[in-house]
C-alpha atoms as a printed R data frame, in Angstrom:
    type eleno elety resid chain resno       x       y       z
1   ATOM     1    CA   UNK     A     1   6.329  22.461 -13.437
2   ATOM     2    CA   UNK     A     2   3.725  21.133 -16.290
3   ATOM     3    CA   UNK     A     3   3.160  17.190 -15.185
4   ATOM     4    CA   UNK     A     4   1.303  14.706 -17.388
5   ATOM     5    CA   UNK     A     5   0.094  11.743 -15.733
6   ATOM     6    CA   UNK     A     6   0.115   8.728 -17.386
7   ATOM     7    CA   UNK     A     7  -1.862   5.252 -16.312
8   ATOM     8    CA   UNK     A     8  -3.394   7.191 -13.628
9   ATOM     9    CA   UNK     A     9  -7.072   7.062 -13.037
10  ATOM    10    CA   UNK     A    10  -7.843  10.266 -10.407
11  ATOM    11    CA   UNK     A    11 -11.179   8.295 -10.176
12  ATOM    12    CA   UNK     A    12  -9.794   4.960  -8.801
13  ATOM    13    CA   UNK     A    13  -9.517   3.679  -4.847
14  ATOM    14    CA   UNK     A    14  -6.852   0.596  -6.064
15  ATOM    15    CA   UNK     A    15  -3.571   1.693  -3.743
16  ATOM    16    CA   UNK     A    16  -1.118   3.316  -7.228
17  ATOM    17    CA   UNK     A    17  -4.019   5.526  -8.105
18  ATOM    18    CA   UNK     A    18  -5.271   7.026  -4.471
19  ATOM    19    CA   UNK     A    19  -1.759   7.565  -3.015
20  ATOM    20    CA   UNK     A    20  -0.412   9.758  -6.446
21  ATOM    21    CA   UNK     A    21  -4.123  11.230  -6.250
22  ATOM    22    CA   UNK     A    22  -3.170  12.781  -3.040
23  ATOM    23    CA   UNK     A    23   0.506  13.036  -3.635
24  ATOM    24    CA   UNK     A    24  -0.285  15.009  -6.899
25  ATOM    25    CA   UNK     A    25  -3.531  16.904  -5.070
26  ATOM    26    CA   UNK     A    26  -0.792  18.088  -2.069
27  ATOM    27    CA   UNK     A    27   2.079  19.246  -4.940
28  ATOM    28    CA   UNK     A    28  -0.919  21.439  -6.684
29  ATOM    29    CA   UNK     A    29  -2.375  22.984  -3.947
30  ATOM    30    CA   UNK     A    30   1.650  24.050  -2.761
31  ATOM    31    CA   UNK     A    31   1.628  25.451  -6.497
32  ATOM    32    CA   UNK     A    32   4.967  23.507  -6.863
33  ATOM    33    CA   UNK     A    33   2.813  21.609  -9.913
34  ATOM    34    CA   UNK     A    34   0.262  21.634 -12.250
35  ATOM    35    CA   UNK     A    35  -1.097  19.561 -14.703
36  ATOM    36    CA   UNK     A    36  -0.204  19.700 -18.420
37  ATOM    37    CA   UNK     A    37  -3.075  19.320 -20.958
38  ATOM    38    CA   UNK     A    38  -1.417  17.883 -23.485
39  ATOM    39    CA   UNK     A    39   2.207  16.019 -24.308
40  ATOM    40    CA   UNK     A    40   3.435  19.199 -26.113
41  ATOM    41    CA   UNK     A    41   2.455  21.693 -23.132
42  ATOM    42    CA   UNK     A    42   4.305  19.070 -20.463
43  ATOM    43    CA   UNK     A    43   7.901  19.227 -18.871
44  ATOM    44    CA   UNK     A    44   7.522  15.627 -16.938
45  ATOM    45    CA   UNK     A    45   5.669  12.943 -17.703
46  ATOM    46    CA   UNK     A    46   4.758  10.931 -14.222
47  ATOM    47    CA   UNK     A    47   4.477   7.373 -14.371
48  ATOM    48    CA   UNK     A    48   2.166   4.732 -12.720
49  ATOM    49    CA   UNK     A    49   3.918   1.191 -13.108
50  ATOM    50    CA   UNK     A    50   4.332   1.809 -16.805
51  ATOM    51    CA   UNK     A    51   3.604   3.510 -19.514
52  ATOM    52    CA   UNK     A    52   1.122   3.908 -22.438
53  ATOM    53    CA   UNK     A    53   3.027   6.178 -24.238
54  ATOM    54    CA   UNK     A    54   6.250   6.524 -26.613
55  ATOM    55    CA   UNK     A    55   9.307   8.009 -24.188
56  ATOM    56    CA   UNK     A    56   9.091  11.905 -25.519
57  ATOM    57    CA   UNK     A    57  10.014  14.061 -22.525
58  ATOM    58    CA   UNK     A    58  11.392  13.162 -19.175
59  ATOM    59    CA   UNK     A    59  10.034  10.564 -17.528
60  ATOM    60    CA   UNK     A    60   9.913   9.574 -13.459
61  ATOM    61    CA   UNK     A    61   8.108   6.480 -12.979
62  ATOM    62    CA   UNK     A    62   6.231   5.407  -9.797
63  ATOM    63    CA   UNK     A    63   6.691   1.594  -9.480
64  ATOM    64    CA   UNK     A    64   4.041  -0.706  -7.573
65  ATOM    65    CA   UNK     A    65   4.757  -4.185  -7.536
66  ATOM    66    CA   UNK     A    66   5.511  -6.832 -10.825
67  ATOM    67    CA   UNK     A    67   4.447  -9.979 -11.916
68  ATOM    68    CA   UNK     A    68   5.893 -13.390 -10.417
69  ATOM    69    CA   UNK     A    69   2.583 -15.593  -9.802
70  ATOM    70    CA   UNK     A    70   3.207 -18.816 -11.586
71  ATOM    71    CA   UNK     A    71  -0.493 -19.321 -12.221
72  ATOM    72    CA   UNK     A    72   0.145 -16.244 -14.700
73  ATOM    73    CA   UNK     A    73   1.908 -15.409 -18.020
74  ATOM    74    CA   UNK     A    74   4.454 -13.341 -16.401
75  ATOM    75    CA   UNK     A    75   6.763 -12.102 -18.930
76  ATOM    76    CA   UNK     A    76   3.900 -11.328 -20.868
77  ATOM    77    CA   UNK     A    77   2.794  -9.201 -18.204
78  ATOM    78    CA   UNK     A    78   5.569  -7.197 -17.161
79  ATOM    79    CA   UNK     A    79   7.224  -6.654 -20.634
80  ATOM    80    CA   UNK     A    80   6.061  -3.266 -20.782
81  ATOM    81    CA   UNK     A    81   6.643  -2.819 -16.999
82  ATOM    82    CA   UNK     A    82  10.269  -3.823 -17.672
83  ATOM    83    CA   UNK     A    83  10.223  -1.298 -21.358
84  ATOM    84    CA   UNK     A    84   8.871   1.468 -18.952
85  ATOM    85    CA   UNK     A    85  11.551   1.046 -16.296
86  ATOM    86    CA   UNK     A    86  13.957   0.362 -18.853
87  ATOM    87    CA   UNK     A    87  13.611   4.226 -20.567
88  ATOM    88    CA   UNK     A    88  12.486   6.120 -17.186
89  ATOM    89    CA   UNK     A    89  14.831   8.934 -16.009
90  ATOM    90    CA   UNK     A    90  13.968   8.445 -12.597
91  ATOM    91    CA   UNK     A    91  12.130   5.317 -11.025
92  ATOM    92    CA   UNK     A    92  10.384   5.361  -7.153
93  ATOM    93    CA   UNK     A    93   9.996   2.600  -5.197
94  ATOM    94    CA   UNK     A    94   7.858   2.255  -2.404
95  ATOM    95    CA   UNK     A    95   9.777   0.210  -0.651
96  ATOM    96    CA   UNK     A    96  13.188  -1.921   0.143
97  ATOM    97    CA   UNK     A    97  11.825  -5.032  -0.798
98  ATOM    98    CA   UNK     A    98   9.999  -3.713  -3.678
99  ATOM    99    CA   UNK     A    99  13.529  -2.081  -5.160
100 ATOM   100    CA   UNK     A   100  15.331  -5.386  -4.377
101 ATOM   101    CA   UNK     A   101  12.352  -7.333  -6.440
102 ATOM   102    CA   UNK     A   102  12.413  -5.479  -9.081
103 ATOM   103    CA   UNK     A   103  16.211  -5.119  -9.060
104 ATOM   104    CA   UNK     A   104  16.661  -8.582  -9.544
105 ATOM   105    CA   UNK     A   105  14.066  -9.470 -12.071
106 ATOM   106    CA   UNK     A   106  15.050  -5.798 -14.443
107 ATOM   107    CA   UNK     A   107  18.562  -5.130 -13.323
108 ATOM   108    CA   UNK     A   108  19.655  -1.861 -11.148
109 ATOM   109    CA   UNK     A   109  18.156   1.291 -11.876
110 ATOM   110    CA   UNK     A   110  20.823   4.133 -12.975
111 ATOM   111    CA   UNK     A   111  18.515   6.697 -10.628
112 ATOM   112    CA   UNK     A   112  16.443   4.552  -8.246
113 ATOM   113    CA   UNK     A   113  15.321   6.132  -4.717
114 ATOM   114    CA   UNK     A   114  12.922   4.702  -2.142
115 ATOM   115    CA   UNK     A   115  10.312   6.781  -1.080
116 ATOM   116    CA   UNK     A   116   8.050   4.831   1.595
117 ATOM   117    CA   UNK     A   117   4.019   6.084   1.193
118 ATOM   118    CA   UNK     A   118   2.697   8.156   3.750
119 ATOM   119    CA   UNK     A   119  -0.440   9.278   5.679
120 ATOM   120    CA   UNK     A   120  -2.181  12.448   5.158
121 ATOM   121    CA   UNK     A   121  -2.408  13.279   8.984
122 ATOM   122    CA   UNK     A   122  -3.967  17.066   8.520
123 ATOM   123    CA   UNK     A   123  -6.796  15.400   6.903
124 ATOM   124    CA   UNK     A   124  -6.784  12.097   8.822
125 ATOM   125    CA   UNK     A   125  -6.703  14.495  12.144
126 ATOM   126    CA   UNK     A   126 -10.127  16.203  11.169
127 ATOM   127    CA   UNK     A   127 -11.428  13.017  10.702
128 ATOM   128    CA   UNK     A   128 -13.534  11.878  13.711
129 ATOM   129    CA   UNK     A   129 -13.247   8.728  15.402
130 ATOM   130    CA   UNK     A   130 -16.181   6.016  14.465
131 ATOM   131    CA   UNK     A   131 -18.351   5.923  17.574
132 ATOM   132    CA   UNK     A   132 -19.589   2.401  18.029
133 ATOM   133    CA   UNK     A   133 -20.565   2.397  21.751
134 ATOM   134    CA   UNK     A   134 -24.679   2.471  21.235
135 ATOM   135    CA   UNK     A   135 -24.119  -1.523  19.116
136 ATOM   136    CA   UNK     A   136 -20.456  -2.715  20.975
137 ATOM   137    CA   UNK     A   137 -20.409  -0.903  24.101
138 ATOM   138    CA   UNK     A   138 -16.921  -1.181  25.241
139 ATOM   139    CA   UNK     A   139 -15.466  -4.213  23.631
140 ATOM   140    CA   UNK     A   140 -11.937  -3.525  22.107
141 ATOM   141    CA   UNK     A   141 -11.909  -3.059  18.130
142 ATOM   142    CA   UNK     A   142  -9.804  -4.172  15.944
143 ATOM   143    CA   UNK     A   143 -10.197  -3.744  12.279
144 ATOM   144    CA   UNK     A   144  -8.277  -5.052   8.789
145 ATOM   145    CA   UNK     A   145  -9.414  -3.752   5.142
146 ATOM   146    CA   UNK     A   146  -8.000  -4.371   1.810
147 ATOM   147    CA   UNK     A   147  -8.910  -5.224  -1.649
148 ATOM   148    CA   UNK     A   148  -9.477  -9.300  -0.629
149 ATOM   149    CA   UNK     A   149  -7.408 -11.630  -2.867
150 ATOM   150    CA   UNK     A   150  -5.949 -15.403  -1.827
151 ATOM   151    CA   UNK     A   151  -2.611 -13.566  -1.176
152 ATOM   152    CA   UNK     A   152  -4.272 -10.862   1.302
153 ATOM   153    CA   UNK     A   153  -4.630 -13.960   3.628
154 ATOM   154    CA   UNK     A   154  -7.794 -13.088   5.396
155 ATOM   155    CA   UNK     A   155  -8.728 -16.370   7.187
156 ATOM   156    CA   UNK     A   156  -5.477 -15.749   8.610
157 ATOM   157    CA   UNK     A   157  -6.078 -12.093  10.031
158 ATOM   158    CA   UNK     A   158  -9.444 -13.995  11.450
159 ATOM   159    CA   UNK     A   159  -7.511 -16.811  13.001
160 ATOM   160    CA   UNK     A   160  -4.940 -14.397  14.552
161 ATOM   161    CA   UNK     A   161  -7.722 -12.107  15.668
162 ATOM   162    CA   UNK     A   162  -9.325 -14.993  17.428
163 ATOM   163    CA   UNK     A   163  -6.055 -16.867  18.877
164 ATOM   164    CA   UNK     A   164  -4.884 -13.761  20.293
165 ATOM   165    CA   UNK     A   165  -7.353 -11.378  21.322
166 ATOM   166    CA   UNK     A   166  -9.828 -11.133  24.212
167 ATOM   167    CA   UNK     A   167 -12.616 -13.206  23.688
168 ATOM   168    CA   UNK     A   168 -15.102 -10.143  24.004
169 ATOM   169    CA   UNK     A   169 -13.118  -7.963  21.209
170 ATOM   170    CA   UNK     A   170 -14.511  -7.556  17.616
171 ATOM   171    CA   UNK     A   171 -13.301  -7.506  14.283
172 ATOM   172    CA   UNK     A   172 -14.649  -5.153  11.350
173 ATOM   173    CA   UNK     A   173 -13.736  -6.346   7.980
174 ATOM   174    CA   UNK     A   174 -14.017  -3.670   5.319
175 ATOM   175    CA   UNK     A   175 -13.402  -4.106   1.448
176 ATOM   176    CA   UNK     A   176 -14.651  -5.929  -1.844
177 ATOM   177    CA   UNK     A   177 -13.628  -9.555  -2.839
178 ATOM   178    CA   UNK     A   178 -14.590 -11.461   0.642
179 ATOM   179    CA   UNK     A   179 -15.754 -14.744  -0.111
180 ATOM   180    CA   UNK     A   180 -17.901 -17.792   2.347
181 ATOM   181    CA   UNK     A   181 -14.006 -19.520   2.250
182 ATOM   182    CA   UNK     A   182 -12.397 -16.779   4.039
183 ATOM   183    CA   UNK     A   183 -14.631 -17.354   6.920
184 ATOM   184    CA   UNK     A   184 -14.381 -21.216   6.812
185 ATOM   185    CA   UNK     A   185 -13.731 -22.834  10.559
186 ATOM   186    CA   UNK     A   186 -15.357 -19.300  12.171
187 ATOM   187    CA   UNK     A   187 -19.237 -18.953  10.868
188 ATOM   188    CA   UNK     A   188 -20.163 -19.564  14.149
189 ATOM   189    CA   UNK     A   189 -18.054 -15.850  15.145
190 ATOM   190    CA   UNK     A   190 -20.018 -13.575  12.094
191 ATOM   191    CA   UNK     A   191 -21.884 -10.867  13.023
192 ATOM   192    CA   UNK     A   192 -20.886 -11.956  17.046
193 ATOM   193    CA   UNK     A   193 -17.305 -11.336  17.206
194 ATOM   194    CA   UNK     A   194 -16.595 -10.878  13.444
195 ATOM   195    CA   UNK     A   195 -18.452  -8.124  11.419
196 ATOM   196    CA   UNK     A   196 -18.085  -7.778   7.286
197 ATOM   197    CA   UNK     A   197 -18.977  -4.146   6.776
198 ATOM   198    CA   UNK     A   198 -18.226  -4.564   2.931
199 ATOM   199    CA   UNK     A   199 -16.684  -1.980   0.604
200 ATOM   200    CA   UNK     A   200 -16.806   1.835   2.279
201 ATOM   201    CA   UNK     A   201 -15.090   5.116   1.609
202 ATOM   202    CA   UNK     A   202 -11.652   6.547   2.643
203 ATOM   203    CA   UNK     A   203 -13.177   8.490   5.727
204 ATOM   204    CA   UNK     A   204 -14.997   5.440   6.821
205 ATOM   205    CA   UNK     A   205 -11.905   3.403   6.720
206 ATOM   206    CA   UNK     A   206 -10.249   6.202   8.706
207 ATOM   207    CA   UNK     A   207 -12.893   6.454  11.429
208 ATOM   208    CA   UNK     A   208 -12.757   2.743  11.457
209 ATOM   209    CA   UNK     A   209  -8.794   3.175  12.390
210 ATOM   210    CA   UNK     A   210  -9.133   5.660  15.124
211 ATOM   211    CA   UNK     A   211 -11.848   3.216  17.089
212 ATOM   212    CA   UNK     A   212  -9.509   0.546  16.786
213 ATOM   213    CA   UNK     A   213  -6.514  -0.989  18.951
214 ATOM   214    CA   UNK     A   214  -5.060  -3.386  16.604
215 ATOM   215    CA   UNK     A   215  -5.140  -3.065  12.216
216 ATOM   216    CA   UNK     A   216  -4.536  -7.193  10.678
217 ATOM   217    CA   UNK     A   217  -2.699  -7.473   7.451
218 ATOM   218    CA   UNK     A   218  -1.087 -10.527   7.251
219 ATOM   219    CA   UNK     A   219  -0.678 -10.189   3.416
220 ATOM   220    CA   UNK     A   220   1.776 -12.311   1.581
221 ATOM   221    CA   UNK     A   221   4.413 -10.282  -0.411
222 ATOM   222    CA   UNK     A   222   2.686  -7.201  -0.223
223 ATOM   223    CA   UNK     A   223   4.953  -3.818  -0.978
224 ATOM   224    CA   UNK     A   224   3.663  -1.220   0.861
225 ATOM   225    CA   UNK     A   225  -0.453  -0.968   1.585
226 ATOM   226    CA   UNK     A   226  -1.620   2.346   1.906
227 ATOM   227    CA   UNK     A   227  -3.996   0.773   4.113
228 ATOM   228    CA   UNK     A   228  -1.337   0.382   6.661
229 ATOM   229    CA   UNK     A   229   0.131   3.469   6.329
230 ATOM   230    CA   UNK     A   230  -3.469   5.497   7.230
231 ATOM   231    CA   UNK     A   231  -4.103   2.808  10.018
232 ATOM   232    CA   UNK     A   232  -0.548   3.393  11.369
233 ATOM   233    CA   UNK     A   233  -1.306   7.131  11.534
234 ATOM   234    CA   UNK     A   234  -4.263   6.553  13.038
235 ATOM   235    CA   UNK     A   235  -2.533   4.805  16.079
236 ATOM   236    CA   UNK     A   236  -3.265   1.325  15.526
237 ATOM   237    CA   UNK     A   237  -1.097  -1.252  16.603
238 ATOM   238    CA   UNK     A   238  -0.266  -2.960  13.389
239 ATOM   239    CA   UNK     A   239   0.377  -7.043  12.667
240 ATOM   240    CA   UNK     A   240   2.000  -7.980   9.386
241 ATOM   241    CA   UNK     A   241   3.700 -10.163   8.079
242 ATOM   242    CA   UNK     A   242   7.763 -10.612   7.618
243 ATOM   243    CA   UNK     A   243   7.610 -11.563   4.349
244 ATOM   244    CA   UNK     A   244   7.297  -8.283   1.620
245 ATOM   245    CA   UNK     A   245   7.723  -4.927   2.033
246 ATOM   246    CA   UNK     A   246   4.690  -4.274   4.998
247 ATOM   247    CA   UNK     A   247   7.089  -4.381   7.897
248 ATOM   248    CA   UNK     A   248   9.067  -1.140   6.365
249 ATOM   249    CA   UNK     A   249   6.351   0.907   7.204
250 ATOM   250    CA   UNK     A   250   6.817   3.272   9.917
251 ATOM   251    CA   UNK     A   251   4.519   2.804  12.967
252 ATOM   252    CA   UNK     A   252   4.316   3.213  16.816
253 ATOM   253    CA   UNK     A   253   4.226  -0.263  17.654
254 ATOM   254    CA   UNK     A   254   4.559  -3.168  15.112
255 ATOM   255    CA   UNK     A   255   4.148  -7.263  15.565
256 ATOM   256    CA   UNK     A   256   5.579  -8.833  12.952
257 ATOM   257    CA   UNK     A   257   5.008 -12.627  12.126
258 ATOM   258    CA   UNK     A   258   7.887 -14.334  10.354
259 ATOM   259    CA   UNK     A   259   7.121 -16.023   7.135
260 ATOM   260    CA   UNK     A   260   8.691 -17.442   4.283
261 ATOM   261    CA   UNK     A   261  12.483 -16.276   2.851
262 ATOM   262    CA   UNK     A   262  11.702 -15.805  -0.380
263 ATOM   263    CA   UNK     A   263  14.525 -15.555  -3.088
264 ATOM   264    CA   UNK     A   264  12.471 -13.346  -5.619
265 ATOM   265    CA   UNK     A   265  11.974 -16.425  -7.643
266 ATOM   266    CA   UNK     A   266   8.617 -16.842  -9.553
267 ATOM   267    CA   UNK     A   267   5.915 -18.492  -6.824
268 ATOM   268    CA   UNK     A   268   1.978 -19.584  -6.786
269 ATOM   269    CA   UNK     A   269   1.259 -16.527  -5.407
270 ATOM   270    CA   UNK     A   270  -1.972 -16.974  -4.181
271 ATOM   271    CA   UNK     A   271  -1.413 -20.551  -2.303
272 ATOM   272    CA   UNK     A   272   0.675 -18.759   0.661
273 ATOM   273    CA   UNK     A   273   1.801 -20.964   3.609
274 ATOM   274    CA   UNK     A   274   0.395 -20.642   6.760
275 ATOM   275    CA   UNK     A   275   1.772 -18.655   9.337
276 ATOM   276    CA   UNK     A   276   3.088 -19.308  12.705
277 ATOM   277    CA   UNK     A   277   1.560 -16.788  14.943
278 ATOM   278    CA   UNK     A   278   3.871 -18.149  17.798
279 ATOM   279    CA   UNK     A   279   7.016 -17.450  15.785
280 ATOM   280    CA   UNK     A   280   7.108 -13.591  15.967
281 ATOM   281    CA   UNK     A   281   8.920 -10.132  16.852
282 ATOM   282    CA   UNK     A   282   7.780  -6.650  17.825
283 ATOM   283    CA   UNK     A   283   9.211  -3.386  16.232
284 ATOM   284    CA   UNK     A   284   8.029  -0.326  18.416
285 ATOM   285    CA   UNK     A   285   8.947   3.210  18.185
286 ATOM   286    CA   UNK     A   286   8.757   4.706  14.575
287 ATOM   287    CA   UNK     A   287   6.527   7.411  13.704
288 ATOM   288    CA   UNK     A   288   3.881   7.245  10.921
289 ATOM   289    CA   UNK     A   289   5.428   8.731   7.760
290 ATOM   290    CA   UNK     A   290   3.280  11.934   6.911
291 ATOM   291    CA   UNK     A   291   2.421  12.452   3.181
292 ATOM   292    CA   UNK     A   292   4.329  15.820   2.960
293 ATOM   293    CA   UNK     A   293   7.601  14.488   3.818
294 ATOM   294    CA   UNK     A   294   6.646  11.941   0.546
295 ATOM   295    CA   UNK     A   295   5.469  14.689  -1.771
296 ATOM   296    CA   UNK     A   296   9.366  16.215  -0.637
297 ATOM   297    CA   UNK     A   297  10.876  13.438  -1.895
298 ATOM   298    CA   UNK     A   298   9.061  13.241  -5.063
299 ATOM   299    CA   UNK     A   299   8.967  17.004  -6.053
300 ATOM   300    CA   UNK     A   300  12.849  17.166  -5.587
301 ATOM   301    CA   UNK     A   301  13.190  13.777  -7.535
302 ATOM   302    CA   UNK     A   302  11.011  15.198 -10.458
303 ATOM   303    CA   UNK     A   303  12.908  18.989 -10.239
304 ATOM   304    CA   UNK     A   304  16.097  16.923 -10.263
305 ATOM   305    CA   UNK     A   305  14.984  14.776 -13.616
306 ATOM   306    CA   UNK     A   306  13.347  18.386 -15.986
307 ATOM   307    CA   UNK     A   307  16.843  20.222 -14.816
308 ATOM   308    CA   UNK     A   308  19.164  17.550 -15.900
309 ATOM   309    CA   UNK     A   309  17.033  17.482 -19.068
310 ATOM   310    CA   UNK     A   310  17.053  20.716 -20.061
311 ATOM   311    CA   UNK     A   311  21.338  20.954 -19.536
312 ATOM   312    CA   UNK     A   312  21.481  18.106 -21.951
């Protein structure tokens, strides 16, 4: 099967691009794919969020999240996000809540399936684990990473870290956007208990995970972090919040803080409430959700949408 990929940069670390770049990388090197050089040459188009094309061929569209912060022109923003759902033969969600979001702002999808991201765990197994003894010694790890934006809530993954771990335990920050506010109420714990190790590469972050006990993303209305999904196959224990589609991910051993019921109603996105840390559950017992089980889903869903096509 001949795929163009469209609003896909190969080149990019955001969460849409790196997942399909290893999603598309594992259906290539199975030889169930292969990439079409032009629109003429291509059976599928594959979508990222939406498209930048006219609808010519089949389309199956990969959704990420929509617009809904109030401090934004929304409609504006997701009119072609709505166009591109609107014509897709096939649309993918990454998770519950992001189908039931998106349901309710664009309507039901005639051919909507939920495929939840997963790890790469061959390659995350060859991966070794970040050896930090010679400048921590022993103290426990724990770690949280992300592209840093108001809504990512790091002051809170700092406050939980320091409310509720041992008081000789660390915490590596990794990723770009970090900013003197997120650390307000705790300069007296950086570079003590609390270490900023800025923005680092995929293997990094991965050795980062196996060192640690305990990954923080207490994101607000976050769909489905890939950062969570490689720290949950890494073995961390993972805290999240209620409130988006992070507590969907499979994992050993989840603690999930409740937060707000949201209605799917437009919000200031990036003013989230505080969080209770006493007002919590745990989830144990899933597995983390391996990348070829994904690429399955998606091949079949894409094999599916060029067969029906071609019986039209």
């Amino acid at each position: 099967m001949k795929i163009l990929p469209t609003n896909f940069n190969p080149k990019s670390d955001s969460g849409p691009n790196s997942f399909s770049r290893g999603l598309l990388n594992m259906l290539v090197d199975e030889g169930k794919i292969s990439f079409a050089k032009t629109i003429e040459e291509s059976d599928l188009e594959f979508c990222l969020i939406e498209s930048p094309i006219e609808k010519i061929m089949p389309r199956v569209t990969r959704l990420d999240g929509i617009y809904f912060n109030t401090s934004q022109d929304y409609n504006s923003l997701n009119s072609n996000i709505k166009k591109t759902y609107a014509e897709s033969d096939a649309v993918i969600f990454q998770s519950n809540f992001n189908k039931n979001l998106i349901s309710k702002w664009f309507g039901n999808h005639k051919n909507g399936h939920v495929v939840v991201n997963g790890a790469n765990t061959d390659l995350i197994s060859r991966i070794q684990k970040a050896d930090m003894r010679e400048k921590f010694s022993d103290r426990e790890i724990w770690s949280c990473a992300s592209s840093w934006r108001p809504h990512k809530r790091l002051s809170e993954n700092i406050r939980y870290f320091v409310e509720k771990s041992d008081p000789e335990s660390i915490l590596l920050i990794a990723g770009k956007g970090v900013t003197k506010e997120d650390f307000l109420g705790f300069e007296s714990l950086v570079n003590k208990r609390v270490f900023y190790l800025g923005h680092v590469g995929w293997e990094t972050l991965i050795s980062v995970y196996k060192a640690s006990t305990t990954f923080l993303h207490l994101s607000f209305l976050d769909h489905c972090p890939n950062v969570v999904v490689d720290a949950a196959a890494c073995g961390c224990t993972i805290v999240c919040s209620s409130a988006g589609g992070t507590s969907e991910i499979h994992s050993n051993k989840k603690i999930i803080i409740e937060d707000i019921d949201w209605d799917y109603s437009p919000i200031e996105l990036y003013s989230p409430p505080r969080l209770d840390f006493e007002s919590s559950r745990i989830d144990l017992g899933s597995e983390a959700y391996d990348l070829s089980n994904a690429c399955e889903k998606y091949y079949n869903i894409m094999e599916k949408t060029v067969e029906k096509s071609k019986n039209l």
